[in-house]
C-alpha positions, -999 to +999 in steps of 0.1 A: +233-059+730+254-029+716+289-044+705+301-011+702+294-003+740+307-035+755+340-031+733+337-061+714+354-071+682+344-092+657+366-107+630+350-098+596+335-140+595+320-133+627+308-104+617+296-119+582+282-154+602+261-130+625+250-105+595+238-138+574+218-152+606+200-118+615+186-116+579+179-151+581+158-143+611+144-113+593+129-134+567+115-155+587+097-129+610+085-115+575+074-147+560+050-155+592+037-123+596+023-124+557+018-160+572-005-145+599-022-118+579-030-143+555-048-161+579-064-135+599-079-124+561-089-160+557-108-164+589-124-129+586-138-141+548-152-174+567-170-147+591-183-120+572-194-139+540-216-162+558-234-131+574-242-113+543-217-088+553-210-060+523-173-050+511-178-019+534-190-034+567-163-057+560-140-031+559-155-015+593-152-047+607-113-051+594-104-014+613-122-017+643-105-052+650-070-035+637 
């Protein structure tokens, strides 16, 4: 929603309150993505070493997925 647009005002706390929740958000959306591509590094290690896939085919295997 664009404040600016619908005329609204916010008192310098609101404003505060809603700046410290949206990078409280932020940081959460950042910690599950490293969350997430932890993971998605962890499950392709439990595929490709089993397999007797090399550092390179890993890597071709990494991008095509991507």
């Amino acid at each position: 929603m664009n404040f600016k647009k619908q005329k609204v005002k916010l008192s310098l706390s609101e404003e505060s309150e809603w700046m410290h929740y949206f990078k409280e958000q932020k940081q959460k959306a950042r910690d599950l993505q490293s969350q997430i591509t932890h993971t998605i590094r962890k499950i392709d290690r439990l595929v490709c070493e089993p397999n007797g896939l090399t550092g390179e085919e890993i890597g071709i295997v990494e991008v095509s997925v991507v």
